[in-house]
C-alpha positions in Angstrom: 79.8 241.5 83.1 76.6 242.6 85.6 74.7 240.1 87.2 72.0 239.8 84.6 74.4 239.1 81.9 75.7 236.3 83.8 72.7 234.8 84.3 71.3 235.3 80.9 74.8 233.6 79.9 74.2 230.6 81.7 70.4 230.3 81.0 72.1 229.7 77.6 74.7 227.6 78.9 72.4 225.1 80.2 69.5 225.1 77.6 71.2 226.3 74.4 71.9 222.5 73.1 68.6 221.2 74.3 66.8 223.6 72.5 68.7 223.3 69.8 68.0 219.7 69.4 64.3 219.6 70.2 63.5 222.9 67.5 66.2 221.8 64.8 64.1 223.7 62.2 64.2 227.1 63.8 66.5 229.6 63.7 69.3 229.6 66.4 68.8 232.9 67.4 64.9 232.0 68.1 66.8 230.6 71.2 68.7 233.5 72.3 65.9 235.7 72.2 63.4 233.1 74.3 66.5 233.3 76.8 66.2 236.8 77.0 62.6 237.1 77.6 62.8 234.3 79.6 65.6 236.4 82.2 63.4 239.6 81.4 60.0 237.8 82.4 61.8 236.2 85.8 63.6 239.9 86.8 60.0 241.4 86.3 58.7 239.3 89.1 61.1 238.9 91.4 60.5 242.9 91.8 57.1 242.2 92.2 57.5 239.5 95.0 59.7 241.6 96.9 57.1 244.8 96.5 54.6 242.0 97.8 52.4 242.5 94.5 53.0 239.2 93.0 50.2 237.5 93.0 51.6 233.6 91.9 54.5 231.7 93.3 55.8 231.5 89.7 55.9 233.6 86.9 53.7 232.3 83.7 53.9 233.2 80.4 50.4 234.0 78.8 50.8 236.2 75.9 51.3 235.6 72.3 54.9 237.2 71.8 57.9 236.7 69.7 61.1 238.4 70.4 63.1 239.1 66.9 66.9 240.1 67.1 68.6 242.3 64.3 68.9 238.8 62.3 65.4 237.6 62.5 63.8 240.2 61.0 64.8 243.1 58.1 62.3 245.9 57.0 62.1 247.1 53.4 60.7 251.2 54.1 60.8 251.2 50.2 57.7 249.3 49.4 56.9 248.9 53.6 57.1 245.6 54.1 59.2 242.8 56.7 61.0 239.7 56.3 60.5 237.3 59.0 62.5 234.2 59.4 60.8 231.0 60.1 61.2 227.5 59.7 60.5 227.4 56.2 62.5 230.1 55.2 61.8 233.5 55.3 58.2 235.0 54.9 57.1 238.8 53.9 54.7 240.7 55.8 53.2 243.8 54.5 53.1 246.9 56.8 50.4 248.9 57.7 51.8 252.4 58.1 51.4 256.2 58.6 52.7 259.4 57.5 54.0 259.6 61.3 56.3 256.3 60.2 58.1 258.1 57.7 60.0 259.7 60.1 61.7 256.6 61.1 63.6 255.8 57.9 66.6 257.2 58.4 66.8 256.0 62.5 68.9 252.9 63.9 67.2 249.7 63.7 67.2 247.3 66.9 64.9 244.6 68.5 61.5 244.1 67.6 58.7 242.0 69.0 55.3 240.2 67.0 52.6 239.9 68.7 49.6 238.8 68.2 46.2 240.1 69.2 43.1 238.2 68.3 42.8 237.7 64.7 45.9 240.3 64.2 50.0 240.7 64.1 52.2 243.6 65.0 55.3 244.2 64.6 56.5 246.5 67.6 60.2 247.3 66.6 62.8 249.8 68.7 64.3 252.5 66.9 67.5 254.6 67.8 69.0 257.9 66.9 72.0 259.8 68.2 71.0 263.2 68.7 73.7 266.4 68.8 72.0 268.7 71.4 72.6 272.4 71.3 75.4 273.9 73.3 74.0 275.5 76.3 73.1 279.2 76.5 71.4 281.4 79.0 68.2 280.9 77.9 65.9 278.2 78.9 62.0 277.6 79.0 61.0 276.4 82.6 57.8 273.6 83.1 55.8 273.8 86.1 53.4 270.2 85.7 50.1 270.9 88.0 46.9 268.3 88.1 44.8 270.6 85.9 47.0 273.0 84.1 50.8 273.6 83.1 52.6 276.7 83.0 55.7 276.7 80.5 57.5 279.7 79.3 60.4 282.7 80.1 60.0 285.3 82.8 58.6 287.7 79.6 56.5 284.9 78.4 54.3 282.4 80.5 52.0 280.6 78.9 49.0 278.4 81.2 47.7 275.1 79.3 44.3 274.0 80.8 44.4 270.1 80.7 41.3 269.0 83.0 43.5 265.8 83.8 41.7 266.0 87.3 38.6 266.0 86.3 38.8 263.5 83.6 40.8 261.4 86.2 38.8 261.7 89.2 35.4 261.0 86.3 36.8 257.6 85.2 37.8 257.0 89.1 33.8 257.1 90.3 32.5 255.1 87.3 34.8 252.3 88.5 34.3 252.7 92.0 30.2 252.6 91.3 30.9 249.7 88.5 33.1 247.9 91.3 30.2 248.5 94.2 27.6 246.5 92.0 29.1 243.6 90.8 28.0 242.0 87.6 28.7 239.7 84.7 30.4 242.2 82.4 32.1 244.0 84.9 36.0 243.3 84.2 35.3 244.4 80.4 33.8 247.2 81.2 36.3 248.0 83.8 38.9 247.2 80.6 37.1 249.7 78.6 37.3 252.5 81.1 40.8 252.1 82.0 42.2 252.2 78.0 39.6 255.1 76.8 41.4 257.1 80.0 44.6 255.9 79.2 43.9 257.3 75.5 42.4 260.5 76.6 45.6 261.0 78.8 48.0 260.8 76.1 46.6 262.9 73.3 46.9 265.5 76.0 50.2 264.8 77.4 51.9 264.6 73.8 49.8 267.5 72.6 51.4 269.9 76.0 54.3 268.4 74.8 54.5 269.1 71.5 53.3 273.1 72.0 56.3 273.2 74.6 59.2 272.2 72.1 57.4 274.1 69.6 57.5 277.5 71.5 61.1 276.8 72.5 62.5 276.5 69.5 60.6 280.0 68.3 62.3 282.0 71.3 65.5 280.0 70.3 66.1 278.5 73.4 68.7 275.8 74.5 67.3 274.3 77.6 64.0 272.7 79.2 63.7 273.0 82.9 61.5 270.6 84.2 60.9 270.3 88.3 62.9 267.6 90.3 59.6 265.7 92.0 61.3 262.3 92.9 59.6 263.6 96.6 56.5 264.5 95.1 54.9 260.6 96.5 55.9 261.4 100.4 52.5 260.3 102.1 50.1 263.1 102.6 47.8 263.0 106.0 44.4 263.2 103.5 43.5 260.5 102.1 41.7 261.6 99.2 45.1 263.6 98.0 47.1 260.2 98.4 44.6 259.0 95.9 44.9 261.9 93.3 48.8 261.6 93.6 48.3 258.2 92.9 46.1 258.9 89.7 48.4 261.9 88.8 50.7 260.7 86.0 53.4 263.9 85.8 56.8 261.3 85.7 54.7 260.2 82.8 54.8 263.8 81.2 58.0 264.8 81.9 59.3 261.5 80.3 57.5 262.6 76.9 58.3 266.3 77.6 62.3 264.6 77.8 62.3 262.8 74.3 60.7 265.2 72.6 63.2 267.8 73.7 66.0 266.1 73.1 64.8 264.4 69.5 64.8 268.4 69.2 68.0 269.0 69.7 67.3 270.9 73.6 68.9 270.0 76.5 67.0 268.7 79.1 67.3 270.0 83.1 65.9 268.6 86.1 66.0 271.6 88.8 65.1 271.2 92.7 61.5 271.8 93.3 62.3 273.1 96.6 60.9 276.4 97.9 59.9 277.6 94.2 56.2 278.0 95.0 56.8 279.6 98.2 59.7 282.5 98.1 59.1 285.6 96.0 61.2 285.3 92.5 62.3 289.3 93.3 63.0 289.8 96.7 63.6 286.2 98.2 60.8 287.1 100.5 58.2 283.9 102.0 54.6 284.7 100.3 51.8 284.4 101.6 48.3 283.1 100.2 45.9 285.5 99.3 43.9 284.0 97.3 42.8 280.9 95.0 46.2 280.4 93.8 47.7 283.3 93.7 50.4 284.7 96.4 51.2 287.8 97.7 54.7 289.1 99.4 54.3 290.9 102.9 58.2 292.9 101.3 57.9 294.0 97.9 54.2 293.6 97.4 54.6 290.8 94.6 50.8 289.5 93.5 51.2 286.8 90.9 49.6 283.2 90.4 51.9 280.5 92.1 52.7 278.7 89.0 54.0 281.6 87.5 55.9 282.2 90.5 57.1 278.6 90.1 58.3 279.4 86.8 60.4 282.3 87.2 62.0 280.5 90.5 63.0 277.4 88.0 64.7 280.2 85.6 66.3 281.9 88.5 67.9 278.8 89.9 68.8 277.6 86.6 70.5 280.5 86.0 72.2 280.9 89.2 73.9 277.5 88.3 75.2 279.1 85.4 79.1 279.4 85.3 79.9 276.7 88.0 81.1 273.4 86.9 78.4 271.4 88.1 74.8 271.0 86.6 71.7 270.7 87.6 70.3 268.7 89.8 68.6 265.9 87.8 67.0 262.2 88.8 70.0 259.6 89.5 68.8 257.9 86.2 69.4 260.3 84.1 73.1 259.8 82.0 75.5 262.6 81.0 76.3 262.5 77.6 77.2 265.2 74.7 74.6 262.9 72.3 71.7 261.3 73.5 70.4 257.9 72.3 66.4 258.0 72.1 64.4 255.3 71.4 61.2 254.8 70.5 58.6 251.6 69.8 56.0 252.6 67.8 53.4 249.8 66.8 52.9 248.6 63.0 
């Protein structure tokens, strides 16, 4: 048993009959889930006290939210609608829903959460699936995740996807700063609105990359993704104004979406070392030199070619320099070896 099971086992040690008494109506597992939320809340901010970011002594519990286990809630997907356990029995809820919802009908149910948002509920429910992923082959589509563009392909076929995230970044970045410099009685709304419209704006792009990435994997029939190892890519810079793009720049974002999809695909997913493959020709080995905006040039072989195609090729290269030994890839510590893979997903209703 880990340390937060223990403690979430004697949170309901010590308040399980308390509760019990005091709500006699409810459901008992109303009071295992509060526990839970209640151990996942407290774990939340004692990471934020020891970053220094908290900003109370205590942790407080402000929004409208109900945690549902497997026994609190069933969905009917036949005439989309939920049964909710209460007090009073159970009540049935119908569900607003999409095409992009009947995907999920045939996916592993877990724990769900209602919440409520001014005069609406939603029912925000985690899904699982166990995915078979393809056996690995030699042939593997490599990702190279820039501010403004990414480059995805083979060494035959690159492909360059303009996604203005910089701009549209650094945009919302001076409307706040010059909303922030003249302080007035709308400001944290409006400050609100600007943050969730380039939140939005963000993710049609990142899911649309995403989606055109599997897509044109599975035409050249490929096992793999290789997507860049970049846990250094937050070492502080000496300019200011790049430690502030970095900071905007959302690529672990990305990759995370370019990850599920993949693997919800059937592809395997590889995390290669970003090391050198920007700066070494992919032909000769040779160190290139700038020559200009963006692309490089090598003093040995003569190799003139954009750096992010460069990039590319070097991910395939390595990748498939790995190929044969025992060990894989070099990948984030988080990341789990397994022959399925479990993906979840929490789409609102």
């Amino acid at each position: 048993m880990g340390k937060e099971d223990y403690k979430l086992q004697k949170l309901k040690a010590e308040k399980y009959n308390e509760l019990r008494m005091k709500y006699q109506s409810l459901p008992s597992h109303y009071i295992y889930t509060a526990c839970q939320m209640a151990c996942s809340i407290y774990r939340s901010f004692r990471k934020l006290k020891r970053r220094r970011l908290a900003k109370a002594e205590k942790p407080f519990f402000k929004r409208q939210v109900v945690m549902l286990d497997d026994h609190l809630f069933r969905v009917d997907f036949e005439n989309w609608e939920t049964s909710i356990a209460t007090e009073s029995g159970r009540i049935k809820l119908k569900l607003l829903h999409g095409t992009y919802h009947e995907k999920l009908e045939d996916m592993r149910i877990g724990q769900a959460w209602l919440v409520k948002r001014e005069n609406s509920l939603y029912l925000k429910i985690v899904f699982s699936k166990i995915i078979e992923l393809m056996e690995p082959n030699n042939k593997a589509v490599a990702v190279d995740i820039n501010e403004n563009n990414i480059v995805s392909g083979s060494e035959k076929n690159i492909t360059n996807i303009k996604t203005r995230e910089r701009i549209i970044r650094t945009t919302y970045f001076i409307k706040r700063r010059k909303l922030q410099s003249n302080p007035r009685l709308n400001e944290k709304p409006l400050l609100a609105k600007y943050k969730s419209r380039e939140q939005r704006r963000i993710n049609i792009i990142y899911h649309e990359i995403a989606n055109q990435i599997i897509t044109e994997a599975k035409k050249v029939a490929v096992s793999t993704i290789l997507l860049k190892n970049l846990s250094n890519m937050m070492r502080k810079r000496s300019s200011k104004a790049l430690n502030g793009r970095l900071s905007r720049w959302s690529f672990r974002k990305l990759q995370n979406i370019i990850d599920y999809k993949a693997k919800l695909a059937g592809l395997n997913v590889k995390y290669v070392d970003a090391k050198d493959t920007s700066s070494l020709c992919p032909i000769c080995r040779g160190k290139l030199s700038p020559n200009e905006y963006r692309l490089m040039i090598c003093p040995k072989c003569g190799l003139e070619e954009d750096r992010d195609v460069i990039a590319v090729k070097n991910l395939l290269h390595k990748y498939r320099g790995m190929w044969g030994f025992i060990r894989s890839p070099r990948k984030p510590s988080h990341e789990k070896r397994r022959e399925g893979m479990k993906v979840n997903t929490r789409p609102e209703r």
